[in-house]
C-alpha positions as CSV (number, residue, x, y, z in Angstrom):
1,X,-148.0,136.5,-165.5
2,X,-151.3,136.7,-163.8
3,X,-151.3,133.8,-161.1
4,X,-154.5,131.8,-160.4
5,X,-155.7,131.6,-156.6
6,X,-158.3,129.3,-155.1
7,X,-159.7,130.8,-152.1
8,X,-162.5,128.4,-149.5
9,X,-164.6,129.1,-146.7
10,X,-168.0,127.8,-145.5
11,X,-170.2,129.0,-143.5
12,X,-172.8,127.6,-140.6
13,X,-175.4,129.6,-139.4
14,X,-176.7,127.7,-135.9
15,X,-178.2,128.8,-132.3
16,X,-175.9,129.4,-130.0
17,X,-176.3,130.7,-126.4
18,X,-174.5,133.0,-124.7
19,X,-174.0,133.4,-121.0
20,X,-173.5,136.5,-118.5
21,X,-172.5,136.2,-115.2
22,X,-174.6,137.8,-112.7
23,X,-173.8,138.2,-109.2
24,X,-175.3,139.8,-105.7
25,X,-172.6,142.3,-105.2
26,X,-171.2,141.2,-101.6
27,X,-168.0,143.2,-101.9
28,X,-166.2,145.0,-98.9
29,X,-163.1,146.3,-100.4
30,X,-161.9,145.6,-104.2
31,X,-161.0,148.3,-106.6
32,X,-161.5,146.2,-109.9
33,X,-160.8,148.4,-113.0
34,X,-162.4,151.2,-111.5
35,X,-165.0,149.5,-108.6
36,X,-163.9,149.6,-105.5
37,X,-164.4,146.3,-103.3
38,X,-162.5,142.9,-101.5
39,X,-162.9,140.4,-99.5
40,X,-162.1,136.5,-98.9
41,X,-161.8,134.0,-101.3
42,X,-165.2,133.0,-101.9
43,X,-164.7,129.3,-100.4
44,X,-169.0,128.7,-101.2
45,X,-168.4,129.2,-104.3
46,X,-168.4,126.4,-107.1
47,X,-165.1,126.1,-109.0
48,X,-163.5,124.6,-106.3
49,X,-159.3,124.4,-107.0
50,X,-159.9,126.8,-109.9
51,X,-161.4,129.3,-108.4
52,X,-158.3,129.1,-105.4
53,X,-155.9,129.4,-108.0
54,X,-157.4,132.4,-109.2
55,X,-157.2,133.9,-105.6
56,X,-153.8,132.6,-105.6
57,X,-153.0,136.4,-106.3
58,X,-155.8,138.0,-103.5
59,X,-153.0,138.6,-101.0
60,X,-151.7,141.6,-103.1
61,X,-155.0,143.1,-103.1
62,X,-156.4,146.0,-101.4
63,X,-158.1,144.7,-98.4
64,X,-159.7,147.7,-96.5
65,X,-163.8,147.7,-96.0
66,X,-165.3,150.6,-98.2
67,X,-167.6,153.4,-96.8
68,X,-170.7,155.5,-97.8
69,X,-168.0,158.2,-98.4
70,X,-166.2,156.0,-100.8
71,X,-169.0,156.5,-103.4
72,X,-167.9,159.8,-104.0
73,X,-164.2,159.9,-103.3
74,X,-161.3,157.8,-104.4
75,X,-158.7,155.7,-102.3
76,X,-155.5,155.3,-104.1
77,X,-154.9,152.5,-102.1
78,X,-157.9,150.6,-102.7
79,X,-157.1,150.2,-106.4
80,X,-156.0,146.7,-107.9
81,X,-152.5,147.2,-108.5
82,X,-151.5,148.0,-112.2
83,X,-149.5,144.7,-112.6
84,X,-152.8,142.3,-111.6
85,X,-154.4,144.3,-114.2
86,X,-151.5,144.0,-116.6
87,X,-151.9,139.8,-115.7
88,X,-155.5,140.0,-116.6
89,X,-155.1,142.2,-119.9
90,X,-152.5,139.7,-120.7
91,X,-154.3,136.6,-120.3
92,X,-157.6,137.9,-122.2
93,X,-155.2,138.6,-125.2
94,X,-153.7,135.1,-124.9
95,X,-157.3,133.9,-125.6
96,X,-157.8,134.9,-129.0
97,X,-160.8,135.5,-130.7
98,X,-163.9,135.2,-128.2
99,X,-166.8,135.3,-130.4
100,X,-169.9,135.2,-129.1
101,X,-171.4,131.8,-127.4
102,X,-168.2,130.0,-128.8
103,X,-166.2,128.1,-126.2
104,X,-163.6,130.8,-125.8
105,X,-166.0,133.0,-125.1
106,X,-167.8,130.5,-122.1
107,X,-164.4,129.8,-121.0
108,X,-163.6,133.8,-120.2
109,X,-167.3,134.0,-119.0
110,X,-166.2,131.4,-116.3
111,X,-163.1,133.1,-115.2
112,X,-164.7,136.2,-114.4
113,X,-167.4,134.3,-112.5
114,X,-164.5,132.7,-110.4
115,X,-162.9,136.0,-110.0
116,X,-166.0,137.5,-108.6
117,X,-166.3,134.9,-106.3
118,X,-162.6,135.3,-105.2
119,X,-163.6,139.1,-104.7
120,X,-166.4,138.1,-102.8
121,X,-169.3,138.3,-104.7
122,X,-172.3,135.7,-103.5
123,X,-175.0,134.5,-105.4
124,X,-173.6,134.2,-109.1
125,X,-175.8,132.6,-111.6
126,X,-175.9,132.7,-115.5
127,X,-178.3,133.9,-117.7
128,X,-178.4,132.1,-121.0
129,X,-179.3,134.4,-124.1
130,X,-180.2,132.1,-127.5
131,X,-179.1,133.8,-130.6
132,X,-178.3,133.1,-134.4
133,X,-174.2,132.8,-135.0
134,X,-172.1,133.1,-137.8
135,X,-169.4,130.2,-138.0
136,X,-166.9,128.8,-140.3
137,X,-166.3,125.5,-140.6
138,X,-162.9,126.0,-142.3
139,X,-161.1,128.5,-144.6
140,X,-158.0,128.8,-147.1
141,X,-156.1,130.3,-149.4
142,X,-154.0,128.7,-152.0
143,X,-152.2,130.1,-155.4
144,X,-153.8,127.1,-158.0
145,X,-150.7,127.8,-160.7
146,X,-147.9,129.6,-161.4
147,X,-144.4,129.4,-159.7
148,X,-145.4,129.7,-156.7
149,X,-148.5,127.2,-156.7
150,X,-149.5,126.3,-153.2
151,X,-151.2,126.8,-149.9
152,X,-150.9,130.6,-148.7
153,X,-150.7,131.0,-144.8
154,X,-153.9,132.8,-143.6
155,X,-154.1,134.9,-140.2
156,X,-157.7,134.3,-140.2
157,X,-160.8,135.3,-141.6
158,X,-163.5,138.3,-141.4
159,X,-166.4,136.9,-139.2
160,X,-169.8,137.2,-140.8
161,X,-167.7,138.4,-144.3
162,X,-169.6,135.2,-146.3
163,X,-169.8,132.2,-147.7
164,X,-168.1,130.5,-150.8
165,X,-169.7,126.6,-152.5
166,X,-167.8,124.2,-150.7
167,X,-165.3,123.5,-153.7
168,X,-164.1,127.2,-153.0
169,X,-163.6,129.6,-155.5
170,X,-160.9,129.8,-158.3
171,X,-160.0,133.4,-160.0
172,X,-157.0,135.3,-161.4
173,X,-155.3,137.6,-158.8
174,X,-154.5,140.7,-158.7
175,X,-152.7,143.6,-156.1
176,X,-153.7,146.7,-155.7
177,X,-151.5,149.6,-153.6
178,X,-153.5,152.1,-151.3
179,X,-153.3,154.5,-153.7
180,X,-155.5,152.5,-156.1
181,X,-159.3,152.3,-155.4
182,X,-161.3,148.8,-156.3
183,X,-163.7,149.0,-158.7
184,X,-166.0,146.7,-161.2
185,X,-163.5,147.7,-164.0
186,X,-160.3,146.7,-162.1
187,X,-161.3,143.8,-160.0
188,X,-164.2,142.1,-161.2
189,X,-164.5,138.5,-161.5
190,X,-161.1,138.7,-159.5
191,X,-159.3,137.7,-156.0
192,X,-158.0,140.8,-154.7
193,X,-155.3,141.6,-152.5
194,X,-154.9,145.0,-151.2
195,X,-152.9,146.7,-147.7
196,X,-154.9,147.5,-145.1
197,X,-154.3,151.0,-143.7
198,X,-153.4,151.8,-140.2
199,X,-155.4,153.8,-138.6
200,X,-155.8,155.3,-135.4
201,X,-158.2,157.7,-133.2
202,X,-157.2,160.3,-130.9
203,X,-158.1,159.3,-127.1
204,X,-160.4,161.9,-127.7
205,X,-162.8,160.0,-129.2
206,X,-163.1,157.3,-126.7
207,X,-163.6,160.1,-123.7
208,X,-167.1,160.8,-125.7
209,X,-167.8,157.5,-124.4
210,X,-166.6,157.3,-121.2
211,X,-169.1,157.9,-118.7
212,X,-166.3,159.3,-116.3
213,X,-163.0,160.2,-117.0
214,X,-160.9,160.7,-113.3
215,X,-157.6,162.6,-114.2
216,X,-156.9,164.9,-111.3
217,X,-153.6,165.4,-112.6
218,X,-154.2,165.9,-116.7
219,X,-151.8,163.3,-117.8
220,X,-153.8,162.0,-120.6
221,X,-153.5,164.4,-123.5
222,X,-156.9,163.9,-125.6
223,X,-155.0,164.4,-128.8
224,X,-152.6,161.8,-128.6
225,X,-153.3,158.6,-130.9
């Protein structure tokens, strides 16, 4: 029996604007993934308690003043420590999807303008950039008959993937396995479901796009997924 399924989802195209922070780089001893520099809590700058509690952590890192030699050699010890970068890997996860001038997105933009400021920088401004967004107003998925007629649970949807009429859009389902490609003949006029392969690249692929790759020691094996 061939269930009927209602997918929705609108669409809003409107100017947004997106921010990047931009600072005078003030720094005198913070390795932050990969830059070496630190100093005090930046007490000028605006945030106020925010900003402290995000130099809550500063005590942990490395505090030394960096040199002209320090441009061309590495300090161990002048490195954020793995954990406070494991914190901050952790807490951009936690934030979702930060698409472009959305408030997720202004919200992350802040907190690394108050962690710059806790490292030291002076000077940080924004720079607004107006452009044309993609946004849904709201999306589902819902089987319209059969025995198990209902509301489906959604992860979330494709950004920019289009636009239905507001009433949605009503059409027999049908599966097809990864071993069976789409086509006009097999799902036409239909809502399809399919399994989206895994995939994966070797590291390889991302060191063509490294601009530096520091491995004294060769433990990253370029072949390994």
């Amino acid at each position: 029996m061939s269930n009927q399924m209602s997918s929705g989802r609108s669409r809003a195209r409107s100017t947004a604007y997106a921010r990047g922070a931009l600072g005078a780089v003030l720094f005198s001893g913070l390795a932050l993934a990969g830059l070496a520099a630190l100093a005090g809590c930046g007490s000028g700058s605006s945030g106020g308690a925010k900003v402290q509690s995000l130099c809550a952590a500063q005590a942990g890192w490395p505090q030394g003043a960096l040199a002209a030699a320090d441009a061309t050699t590495v300090d161990p010890t002048q490195f954020i420590s793995a954990a406070q970068l494991n914190s901050w890997g952790t807490d951009l996860d936690s934030r979702g999807l930060r698409a472009t001038g959305t408030t997720a997105h202004e919200n992350f933009i802040d907190t690394l303008a108050q962690r710059l400021a806790c490292a030291g920088v002076t000077q940080i401004s924004f720079e607004p950039v107006p452009l044309v967004r993609w946004s849904v107003d709201s999306w589902s998925l819902a089987v319209a008959s059969g025995p198990s007629a209902g509301p489906v649970t959604t992860a979330a949807y494709i950004p920019y993937s289009g636009v239905t009429p507001p009433q949605g859009v009503t059409a027999p389902m049908i599966y097809l396995d990864s071993s069976t490609t789409p086509t006009i003949a097999n799902a036409a006029g239909k809502i399809v479901l399919f399994d989206v392969p895994q995939a994966s690249e070797p590291l390889a692929a991302f060191e063509l796009l490294a601009m530096d790759i520091y491995d004294p020691n060769n433990t990253v094996n370029p072949a390994a997924p």
